[in-house]
C-alpha positions in Angstrom: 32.4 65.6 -70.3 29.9 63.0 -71.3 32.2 60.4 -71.1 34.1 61.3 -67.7 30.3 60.8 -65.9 30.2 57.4 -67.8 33.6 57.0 -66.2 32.3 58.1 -63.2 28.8 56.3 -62.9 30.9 53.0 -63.8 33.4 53.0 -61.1 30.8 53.9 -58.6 28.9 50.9 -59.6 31.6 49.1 -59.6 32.7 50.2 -55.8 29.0 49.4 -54.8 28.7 46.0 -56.3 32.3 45.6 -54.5 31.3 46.6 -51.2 27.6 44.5 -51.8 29.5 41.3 -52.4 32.1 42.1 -49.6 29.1 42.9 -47.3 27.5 39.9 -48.3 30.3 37.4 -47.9 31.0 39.3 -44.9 27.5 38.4 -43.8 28.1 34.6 -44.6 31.2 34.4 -42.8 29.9 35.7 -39.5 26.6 33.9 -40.2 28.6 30.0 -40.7 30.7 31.1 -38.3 28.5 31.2 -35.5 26.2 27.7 -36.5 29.2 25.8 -36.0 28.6 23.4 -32.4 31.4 24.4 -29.9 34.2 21.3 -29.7 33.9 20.6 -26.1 32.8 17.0 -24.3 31.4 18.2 -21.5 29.3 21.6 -20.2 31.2 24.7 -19.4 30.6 27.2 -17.2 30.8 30.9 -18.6 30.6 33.8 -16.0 30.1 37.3 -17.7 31.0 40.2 -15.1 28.7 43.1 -14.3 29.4 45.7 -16.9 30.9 43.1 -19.6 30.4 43.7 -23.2 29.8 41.2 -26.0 34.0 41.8 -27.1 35.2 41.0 -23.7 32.9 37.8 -23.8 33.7 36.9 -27.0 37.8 37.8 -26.7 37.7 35.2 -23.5 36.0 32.6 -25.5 39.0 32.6 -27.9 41.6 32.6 -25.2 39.2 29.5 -23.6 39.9 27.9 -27.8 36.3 27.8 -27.9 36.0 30.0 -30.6 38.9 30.9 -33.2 38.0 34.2 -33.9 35.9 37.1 -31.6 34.7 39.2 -34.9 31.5 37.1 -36.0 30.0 37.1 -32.3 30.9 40.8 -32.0 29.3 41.9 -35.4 26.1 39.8 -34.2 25.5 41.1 -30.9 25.7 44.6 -32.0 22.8 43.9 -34.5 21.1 42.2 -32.3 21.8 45.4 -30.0 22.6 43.1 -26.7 25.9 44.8 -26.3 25.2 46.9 -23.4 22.3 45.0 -22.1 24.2 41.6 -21.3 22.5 40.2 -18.1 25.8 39.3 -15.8 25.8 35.8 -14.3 26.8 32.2 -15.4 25.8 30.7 -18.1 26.1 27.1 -19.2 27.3 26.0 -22.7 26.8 22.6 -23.7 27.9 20.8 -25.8 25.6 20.6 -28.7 25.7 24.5 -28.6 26.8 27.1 -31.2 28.0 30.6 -30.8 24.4 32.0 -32.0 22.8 29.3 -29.2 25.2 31.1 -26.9 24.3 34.4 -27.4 20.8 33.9 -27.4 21.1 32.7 -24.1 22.6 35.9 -23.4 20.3 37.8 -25.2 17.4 36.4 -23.4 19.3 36.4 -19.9 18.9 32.4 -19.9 21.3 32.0 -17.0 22.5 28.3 -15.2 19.9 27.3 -12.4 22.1 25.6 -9.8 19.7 23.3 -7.3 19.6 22.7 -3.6 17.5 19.6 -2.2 16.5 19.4 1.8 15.5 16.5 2.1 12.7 15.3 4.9 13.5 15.5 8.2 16.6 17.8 8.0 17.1 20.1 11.0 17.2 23.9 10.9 21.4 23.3 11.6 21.3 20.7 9.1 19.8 22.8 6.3 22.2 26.0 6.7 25.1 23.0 7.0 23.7 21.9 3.6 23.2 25.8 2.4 26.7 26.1 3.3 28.7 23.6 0.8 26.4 24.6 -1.9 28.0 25.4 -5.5 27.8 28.9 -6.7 25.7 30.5 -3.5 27.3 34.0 -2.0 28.8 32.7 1.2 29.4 35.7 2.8 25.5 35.7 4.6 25.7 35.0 8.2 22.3 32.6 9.0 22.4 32.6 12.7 20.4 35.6 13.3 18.3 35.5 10.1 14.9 37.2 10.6 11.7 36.3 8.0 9.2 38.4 8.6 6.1 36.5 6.9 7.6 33.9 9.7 7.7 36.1 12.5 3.9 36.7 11.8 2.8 33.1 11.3 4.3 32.3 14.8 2.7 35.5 15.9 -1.1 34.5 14.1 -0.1 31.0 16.2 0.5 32.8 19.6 4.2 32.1 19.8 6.3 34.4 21.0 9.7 33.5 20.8 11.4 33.2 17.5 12.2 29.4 16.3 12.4 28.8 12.8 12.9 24.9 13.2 10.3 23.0 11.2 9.4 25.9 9.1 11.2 25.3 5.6 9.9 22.8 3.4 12.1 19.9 1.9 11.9 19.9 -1.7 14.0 20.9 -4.5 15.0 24.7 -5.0 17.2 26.7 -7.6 19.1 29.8 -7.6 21.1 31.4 -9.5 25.5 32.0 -9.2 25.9 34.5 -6.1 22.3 34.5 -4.9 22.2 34.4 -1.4 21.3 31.4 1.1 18.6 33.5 2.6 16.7 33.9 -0.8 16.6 30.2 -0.6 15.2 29.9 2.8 12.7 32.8 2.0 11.6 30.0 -0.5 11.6 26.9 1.4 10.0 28.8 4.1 7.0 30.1 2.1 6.0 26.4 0.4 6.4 25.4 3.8 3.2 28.2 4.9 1.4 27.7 2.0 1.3 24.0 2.1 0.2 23.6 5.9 -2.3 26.1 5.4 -3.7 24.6 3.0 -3.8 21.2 5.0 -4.8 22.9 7.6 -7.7 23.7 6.3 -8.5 19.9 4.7 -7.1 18.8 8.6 -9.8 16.1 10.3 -11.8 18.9 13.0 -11.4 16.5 15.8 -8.0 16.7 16.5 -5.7 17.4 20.1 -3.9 19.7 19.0 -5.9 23.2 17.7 -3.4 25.5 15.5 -1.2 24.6 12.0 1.9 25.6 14.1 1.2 22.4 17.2 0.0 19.9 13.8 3.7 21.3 12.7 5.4 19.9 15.6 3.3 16.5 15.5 3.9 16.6 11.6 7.9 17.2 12.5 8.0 14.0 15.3 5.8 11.7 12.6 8.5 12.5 10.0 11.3 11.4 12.5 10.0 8.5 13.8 8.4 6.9 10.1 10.3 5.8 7.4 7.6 3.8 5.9 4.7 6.4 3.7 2.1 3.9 4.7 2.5 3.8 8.1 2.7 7.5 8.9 -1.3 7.8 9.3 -1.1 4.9 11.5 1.7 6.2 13.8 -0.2 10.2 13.8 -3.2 7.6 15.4 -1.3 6.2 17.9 -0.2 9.9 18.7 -3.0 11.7 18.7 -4.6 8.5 21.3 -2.3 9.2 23.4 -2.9 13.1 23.9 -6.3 12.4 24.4 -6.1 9.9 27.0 -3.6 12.2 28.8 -0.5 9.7 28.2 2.7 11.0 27.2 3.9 10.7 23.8 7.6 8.8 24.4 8.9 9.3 21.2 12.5 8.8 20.8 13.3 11.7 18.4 11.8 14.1 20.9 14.2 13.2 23.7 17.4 12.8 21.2 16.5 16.1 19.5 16.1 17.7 23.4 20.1 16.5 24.1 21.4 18.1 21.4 25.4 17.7 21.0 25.1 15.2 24.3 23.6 12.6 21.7 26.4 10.1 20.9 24.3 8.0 18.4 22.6 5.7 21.0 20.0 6.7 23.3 20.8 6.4 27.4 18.4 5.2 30.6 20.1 8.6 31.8 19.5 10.6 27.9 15.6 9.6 28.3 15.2 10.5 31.8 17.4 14.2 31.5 14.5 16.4 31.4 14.2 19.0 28.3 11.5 20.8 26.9 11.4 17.9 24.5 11.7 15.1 26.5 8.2 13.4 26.5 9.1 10.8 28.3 9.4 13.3 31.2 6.9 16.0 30.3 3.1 15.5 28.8 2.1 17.2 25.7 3.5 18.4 22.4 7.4 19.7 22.7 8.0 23.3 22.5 8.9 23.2 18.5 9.0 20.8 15.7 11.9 18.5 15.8 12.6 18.5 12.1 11.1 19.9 8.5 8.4 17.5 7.6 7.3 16.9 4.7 4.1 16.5 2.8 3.1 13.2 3.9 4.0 13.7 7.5 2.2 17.1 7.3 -1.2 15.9 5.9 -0.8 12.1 8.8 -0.8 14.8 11.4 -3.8 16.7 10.3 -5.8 13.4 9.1 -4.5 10.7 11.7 -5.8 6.7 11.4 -8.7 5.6 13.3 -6.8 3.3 15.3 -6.9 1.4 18.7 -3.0 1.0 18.7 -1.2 2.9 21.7 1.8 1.7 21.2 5.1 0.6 18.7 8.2 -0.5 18.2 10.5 0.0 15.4 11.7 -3.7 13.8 14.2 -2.5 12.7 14.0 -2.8 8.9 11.7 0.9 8.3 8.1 -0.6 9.8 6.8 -0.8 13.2 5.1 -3.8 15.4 1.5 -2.0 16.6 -0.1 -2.9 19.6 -3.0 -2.4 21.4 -2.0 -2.7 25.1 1.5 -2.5 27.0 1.6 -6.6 27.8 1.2 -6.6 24.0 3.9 -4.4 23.3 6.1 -5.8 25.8 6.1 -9.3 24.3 6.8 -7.7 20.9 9.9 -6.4 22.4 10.8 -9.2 23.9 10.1 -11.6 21.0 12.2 -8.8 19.1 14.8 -8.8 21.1 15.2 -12.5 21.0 15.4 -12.4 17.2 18.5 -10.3 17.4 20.4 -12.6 20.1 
């Protein structure tokens, strides 16, 4: 009897130390197996489906060759209990990654950030045209009615009362995620856009023509379209704001271009500038009815801070900067002499 438990207590140890050493080569297998850096040259894009588990993930990185067999990344994720709680979305593996890299991305729910950039100056149509042909956004939102509220009551706090979003999304930089819709994005550039004039606005110089953030938007939006040049942008809000105060009409190109719409053909007409629109101000005094174009930050704060300048006029040289002048006989003769140049 004695010698059956001996029997008995021996085999068992024996199965134990068995299954120990299986469980801890087992252990090493899946652990080397996932440090190993996937043998790819450039990134790849993974997209895990709502309601995907870790083996469906890690079955289609086999068939993709990226990995040679699904069982190490299986085993881990169930320890690390990420199985049921994988965050759908795309996510990028690089190649200096390793199946553990991998699935602590998806672990932590580390997803690829795609980017947009509007740059200055890009009209409302040109910024759903460039919201359009992005990568990765969910193309099935129709813009052309879109409705922002926290817009609807800035134009409201600024007495307008008709519904133009032009000018009102900031150009920068933004990033979204695979399927996130273009109006999250606008939502975005349209709040930087608030926040940064308000904040000028209240940093703006206190003698100025125009008297809320929404007419310094407009002024900010023409600057931006007619400057290319950072340093003169001050000097050109100047000339602007001299003009509104002496009751002459601003003239500005952009204004009238922006006014024809589709009629514009890429050069400006006797008959383009003297079509009236409510942005002609060749024809009508004041401020247009809305910005022209997104400004951006340094067209933003020249309209709030203009130059100290005796300049009412100038005229664009044609490589970015401007001739200034002082009187119209001065400004005629740098048209002239320009003119001449180009003959």
């Amino acid at each position: 009897m004695l010698g059956s438990w001996r029997s008995f207590q021996s085999k068992a140890l024996s199965f134990l130390l068995f299954m120990f050493v299986g469980l801890l080569f087992s252990g090493f297998f899946v652990n080397q197996s996932l440090q190993h850096q996937f043998q790819i040259s450039e990134p790849i894009l993974l997209d895990i489906l709502p309601g995907e588990g870790a083996g469906g993930v890690a079955r289609r990185l086999v068939q993709k060759g990226l990995v040679s067999n699904p069982f190490p990344l299986i085993v881990r994720a169930r320890i690390l209990g990420i199985n049921e709680s994988i965050k759908a979305g795309t996510y990028e593996i690089a190649h200096s990654d390793t199946p553990e890299l991998l699935l602590n991305k998806i672990f932590t729910g580390a997803t690829k950030k795609f980017s947009i950039t509007f740059k200055e100056g890009l009209s409302f149509v040109d910024i759903v045209d460039e919201l359009s042909s992005a990568d990765r956004l969910n193309h099935n939102e129709n813009l052309s009615g879109i409705r922002i509220d926290f817009l609807d009551n800035f134009l409201h706090e600024n007495q307008i009362n008709f519904v133009n979003y032009e000018g009102l999304f900031f150009p920068d930089t933004y990033f979204y995620e695979s399927d996130d819709k273009p109006s999250s994005i606008l939502q975005m550039a349209a709040k930087r856009m608030i926040e940064i004039l308000r904040i000028c606005w209240q940093n703006r110089e206190l003698e100025l023509f125009y008297k809320s953030p929404y007419e310094a938007l407009i002024m900010a939006s023409i600057i931006e379209k007619e400057s290319a040049m950072a340093s003169e942008s001050h000097i050109i809000s100047g000339v602007f704001q001299r003009r509104l105060r002496l009751g002459m009409r601003l003239q500005a190109d952009p204004t009238v271009i922006y006014g024809l719409g589709q009629e514009f053909n890429g050069k400006l007409t006797y008959s383009g500038l003297k079509k009236d629109t409510p942005y002609n101000t060749y024809t009508r005094n004041g401020l247009p009815v809305t910005p022209i174009s997104s400004p951006g930050l340094v067209s933003i704060k020249a309209a709030l801070r203009p130059a100290k300048t005796n300049y009412l006029y100038f005229m664009a040289k044609g490589d970015g900067s401007h001739e200034f002048s002082t009187t119209l006989e001065e400004h005629n003769i740098a048209v002239d002499q320009y003119r001449e140049k180009k003959q």
